[in-house]
N, C-alpha and C positions, 0 to 999 in steps of 0.2 A: 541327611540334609538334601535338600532338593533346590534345585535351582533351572528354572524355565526360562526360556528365551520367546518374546512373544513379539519378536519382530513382523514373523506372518501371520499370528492372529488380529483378527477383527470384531469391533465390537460396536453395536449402535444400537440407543435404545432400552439399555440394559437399565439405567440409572440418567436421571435428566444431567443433560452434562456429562456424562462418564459415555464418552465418542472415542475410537482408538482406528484410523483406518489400519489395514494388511499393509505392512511396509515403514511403518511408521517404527523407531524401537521403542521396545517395553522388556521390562523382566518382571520375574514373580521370584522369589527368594523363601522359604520356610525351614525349620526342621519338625519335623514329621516323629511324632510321639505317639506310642500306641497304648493308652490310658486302662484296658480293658474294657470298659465299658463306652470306647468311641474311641476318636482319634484327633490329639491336638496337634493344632500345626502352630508351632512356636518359632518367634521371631519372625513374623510374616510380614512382610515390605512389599510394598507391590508399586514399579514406578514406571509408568507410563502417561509422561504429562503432556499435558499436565495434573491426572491423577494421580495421586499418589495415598499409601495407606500404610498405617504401623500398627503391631499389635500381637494378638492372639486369636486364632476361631479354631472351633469345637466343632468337630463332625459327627455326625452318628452311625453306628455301625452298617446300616443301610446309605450312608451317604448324602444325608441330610444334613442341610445345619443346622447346627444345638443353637450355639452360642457364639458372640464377633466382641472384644474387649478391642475395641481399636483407640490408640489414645493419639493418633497424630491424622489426618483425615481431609486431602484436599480434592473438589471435581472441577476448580478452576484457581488459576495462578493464585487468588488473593483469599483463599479459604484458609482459617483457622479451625479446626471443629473435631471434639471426641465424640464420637459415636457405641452405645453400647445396643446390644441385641439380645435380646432371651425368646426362647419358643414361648408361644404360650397355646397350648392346644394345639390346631392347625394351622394358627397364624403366628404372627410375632408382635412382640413391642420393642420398637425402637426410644430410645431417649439420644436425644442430639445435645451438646451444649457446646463454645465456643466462644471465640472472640468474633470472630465477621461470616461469614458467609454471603457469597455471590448469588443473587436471585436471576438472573442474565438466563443461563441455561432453562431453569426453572419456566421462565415467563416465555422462554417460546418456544417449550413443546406444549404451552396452552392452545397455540395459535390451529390447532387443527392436526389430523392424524398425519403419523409420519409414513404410512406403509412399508414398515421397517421392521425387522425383528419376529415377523412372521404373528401367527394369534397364541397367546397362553394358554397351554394345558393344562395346568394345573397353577392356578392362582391363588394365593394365601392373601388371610385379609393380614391387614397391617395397622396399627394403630401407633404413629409417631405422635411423643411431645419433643419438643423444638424450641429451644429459648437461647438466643444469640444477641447481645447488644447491639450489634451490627448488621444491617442487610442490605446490601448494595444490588442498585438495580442500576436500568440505563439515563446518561446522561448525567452523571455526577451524582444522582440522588441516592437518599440512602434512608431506609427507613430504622429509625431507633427504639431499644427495648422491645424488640420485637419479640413475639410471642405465640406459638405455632400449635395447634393442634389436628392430626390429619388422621381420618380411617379412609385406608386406600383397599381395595379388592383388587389383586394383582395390581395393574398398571388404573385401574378405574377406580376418581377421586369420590366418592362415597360422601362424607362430611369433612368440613372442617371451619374452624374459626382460627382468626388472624385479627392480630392487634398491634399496635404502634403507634410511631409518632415520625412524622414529617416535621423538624424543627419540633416547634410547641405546637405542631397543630393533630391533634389527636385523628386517628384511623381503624377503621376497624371494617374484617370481612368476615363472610359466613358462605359457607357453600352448602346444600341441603340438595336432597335428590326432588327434581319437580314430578310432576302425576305420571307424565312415561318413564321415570324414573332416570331422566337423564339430569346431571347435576346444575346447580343453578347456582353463579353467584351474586351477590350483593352485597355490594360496598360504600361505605359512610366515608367520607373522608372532608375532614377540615380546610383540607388546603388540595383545592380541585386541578391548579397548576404541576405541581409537584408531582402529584398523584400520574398525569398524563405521563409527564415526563421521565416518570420512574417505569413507566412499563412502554415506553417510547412508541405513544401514539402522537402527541401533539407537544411541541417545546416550547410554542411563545407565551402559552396562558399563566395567570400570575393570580394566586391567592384563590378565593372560591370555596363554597360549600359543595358537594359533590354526592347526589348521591346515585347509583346505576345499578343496574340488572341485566347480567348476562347469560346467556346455555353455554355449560362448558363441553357439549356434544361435540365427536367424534365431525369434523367436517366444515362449512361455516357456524359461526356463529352469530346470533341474531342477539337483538338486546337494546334497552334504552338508557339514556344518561341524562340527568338533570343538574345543572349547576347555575347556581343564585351570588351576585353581588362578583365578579371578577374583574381581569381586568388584561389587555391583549396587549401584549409588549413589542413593539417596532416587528409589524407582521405588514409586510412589503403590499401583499392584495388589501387589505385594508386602505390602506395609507392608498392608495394609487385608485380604490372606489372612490371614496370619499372625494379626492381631488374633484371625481365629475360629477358631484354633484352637491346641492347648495351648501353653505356650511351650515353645519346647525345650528341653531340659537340657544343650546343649552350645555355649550361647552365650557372648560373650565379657561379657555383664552377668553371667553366671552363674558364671562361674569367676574373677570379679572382675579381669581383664586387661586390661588398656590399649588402646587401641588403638594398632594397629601405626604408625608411621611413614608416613605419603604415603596413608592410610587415613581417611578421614571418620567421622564417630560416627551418620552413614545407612549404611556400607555396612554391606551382609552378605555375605559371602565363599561361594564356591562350589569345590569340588574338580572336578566336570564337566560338563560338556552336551554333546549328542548332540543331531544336527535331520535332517531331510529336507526340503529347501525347494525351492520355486519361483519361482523369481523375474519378476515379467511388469511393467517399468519401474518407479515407486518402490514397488510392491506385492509382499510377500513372505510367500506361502505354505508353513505348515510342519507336519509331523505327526511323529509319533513322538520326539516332541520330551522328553525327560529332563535332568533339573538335579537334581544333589543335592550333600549334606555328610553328615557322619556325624548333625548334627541332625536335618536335616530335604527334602527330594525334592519334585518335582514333573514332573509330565507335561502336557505344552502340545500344544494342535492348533489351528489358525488361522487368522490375519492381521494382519498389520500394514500398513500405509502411510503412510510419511511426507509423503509428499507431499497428501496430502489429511489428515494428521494425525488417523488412524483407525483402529481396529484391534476386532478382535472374535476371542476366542478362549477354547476351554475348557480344562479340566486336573483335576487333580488333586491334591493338597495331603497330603503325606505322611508328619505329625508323625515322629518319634524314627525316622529315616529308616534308619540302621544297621541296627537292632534290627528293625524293623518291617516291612523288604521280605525277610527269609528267610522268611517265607510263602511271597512269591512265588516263592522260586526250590525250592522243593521238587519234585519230579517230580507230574505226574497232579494232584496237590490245590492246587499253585500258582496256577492260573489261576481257579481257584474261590475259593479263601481271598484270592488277593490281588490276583487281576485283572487282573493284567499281571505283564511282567518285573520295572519300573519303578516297581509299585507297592504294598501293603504291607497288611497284615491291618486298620490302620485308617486311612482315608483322606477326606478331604473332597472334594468333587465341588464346585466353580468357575466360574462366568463372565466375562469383563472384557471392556465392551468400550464403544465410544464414541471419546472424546478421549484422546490418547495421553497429554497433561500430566496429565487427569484421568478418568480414565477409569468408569465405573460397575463393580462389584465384586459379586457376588451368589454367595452358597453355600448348598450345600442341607445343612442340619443333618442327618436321616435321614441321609443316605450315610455318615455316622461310625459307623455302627452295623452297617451292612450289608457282607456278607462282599462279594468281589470282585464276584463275578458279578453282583449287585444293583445295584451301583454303578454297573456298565454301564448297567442299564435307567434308573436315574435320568438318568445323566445323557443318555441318547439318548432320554430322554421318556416312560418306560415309568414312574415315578414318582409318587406323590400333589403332591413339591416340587421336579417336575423344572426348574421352572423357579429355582429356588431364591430364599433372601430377600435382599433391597434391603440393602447393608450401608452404616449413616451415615456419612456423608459428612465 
């Protein structure tokens, strides 16, 4: 019988979520059978939480593992999950099943390399299925019936496909290696709100078709998102634009309409956005950024971060949005009358930045006046009000 003490061991990197600092206590408990042909370590418990493991593993006389029979399996408080393991060749197959599993740890060694754990010598590929009813990510959401298939080369994700459901609203992802063979992924997702908020980029968005593409490479990550028909729920920068400038004529106070069904009397509904972002762990870089409705458009370039719950970004604010951005798309005179693709003969020039709950809000009156091209210098500082005014709070 053996029994370790792994108070001063340390561990990071090993497994997403399975973090142990030196100091921290842990044990390792087995008894140690010597099969002939390997060695089983029986009654294996291993608790250092919030890890923890039950079971059986199979070694091979070299010191390899055969085989892992673990039927109790947690890498954070709320994990339910058996895990078994067989060699196959040089690599292995994993089959996972369970009641919940936590995605937290998982989604953020997406966010970029950890420089941890040194480079792998010797990498086995790996082919996990993965079927858990439950998948809890951040911000209360929880993806359902989920459905996992993963080929990992050591620590580098190779393929996989991913399925689910956000309430009724169906999801599905694919990761495939792109031409420099760094992996790529792309996600379909029914419910574009949710989706954010499960992987705690952005929480005010509400409903939406979604569909994006991102590099899952080692560093930032570059990538674009498209989402059609949503809807932005009591998001403080909105609510405090809008204040300065006209109100629209195509709102639902204005056409005296109800509000729809599973709809708040904060949201305001959007037809689409278009982004180009970067993603460098919970901080997400974006430009070329367009939102509109037939009321009213905006254009965003930026930052957000949730994790330090921070953001700083400008834009554009683009009354009677329909009506107003066929300036822009005129040949030769569009870029001049209206400034962009995105944007529209008259336009407010924007700040927001600080606190994501509350953020500071600043426009510069001039730029409603001034033709496209103008609007540029204000807001890139070429202006008398580029810095634009303080709007009350």
């Amino acid at each position: 019988k053996v029994e370790a003490d792994l108070a001063k061991a340390g561990t990071d990197g090993l497994l997403p979520g399975l973090t142990k600092p030196a100091g921290k206590p842990g044990r390792l408990t087995f008894t140690l059978v010597d099969g002939g042909q390997g060695l089983e370590l029986r009654d294996f418990a291993l608790d250092a939480a919030p890890a923890q493991a039950r079971g059986t593993v199979t070694i091979t006389p070299e010191g390899g593992l055969e085989r892992a029979d673990l039927t109790n399996v947690k890498l954070s408080p709320g994990d339910d999950l058996r895990v078994s393991l067989d060699r196959s060749g040089s690599g292995y197959k994993v089959v996972v099943r369970g009641a919940v599993v936590d995605a937290r740890p998982f989604l953020k060694s997406l966010g970029g390399p950890d420089g941890k754990g040194g480079k792998d010598t010797n990498p086995k590929d790996i082919d996990a299925d993965i079927q858990v009813p439950i998948v809890t990510g951040f911000n209360d959401e929880a993806l359902t019936g989920a459905n996992l298939r993963l080929s990992l080369h050591g620590k580098t994700l190779r393929t996989a496909t991913i399925s689910g459901r956000f309430r009724a609203a169906p999801f599905a992802a694919s990761v495939t290696r792109g031409e420099r063979g760094v992996p790529t992924l792309a996600v379909d997702s029914a419910d574009a709100g949710a989706t954010l908020r499960f992987v705690d980029i952005y929480r005010r968005m509400h409903g939406g078709r979604l569909n994006a593409g991102i590099g899952l490479n080692d560093g930032p990550q570059a990538g674009v998102v498209q989402i059609r028909d949503f809807a932005l729920r009591n998001e403080p920068a909105l609510s405090s634009i809008m204040a300065q400038g006209p109100e629209p004529a195509d709102t639902d106070a204005a056409r005296g309409r109800r509000v729809a069904p599973g709809r708040a009397a904060g949201d305001v509904t959007f037809d689409r956005m278009r982004a180009n972002f970067v993603r460098t762990g919970t901080r997400v870089a974006f430009s070329d950024a367009a939102i509109s409705n037939a009321a009213m458009g905006f254009t965003l370039s930026g930052w957000l971060d949730t994790g330090r719950e921070r953001t700083d970004m400008t834009g554009t604010f683009v009354p009677l949005y329909g009506l107003n951005n066929v300036a822009s798309q005129l040949p030769l005179l569009g870029p001049l009358l209206g400034g962009g693709h995105n944007e529209g003969l008259f336009a407010v020039n924007f700040r927001v930045s600080g606190k994501l709950a509350s953020p500071d809000v600043s426009v510069n009156p001039l730029s409603a006046i001034a033709p496209g091209f103008l609007r540029k210098l204000f807001s890139a500082g070429g202006g008398p009000f580029a810095d634009g005014m303080p709007v009350p709070q």
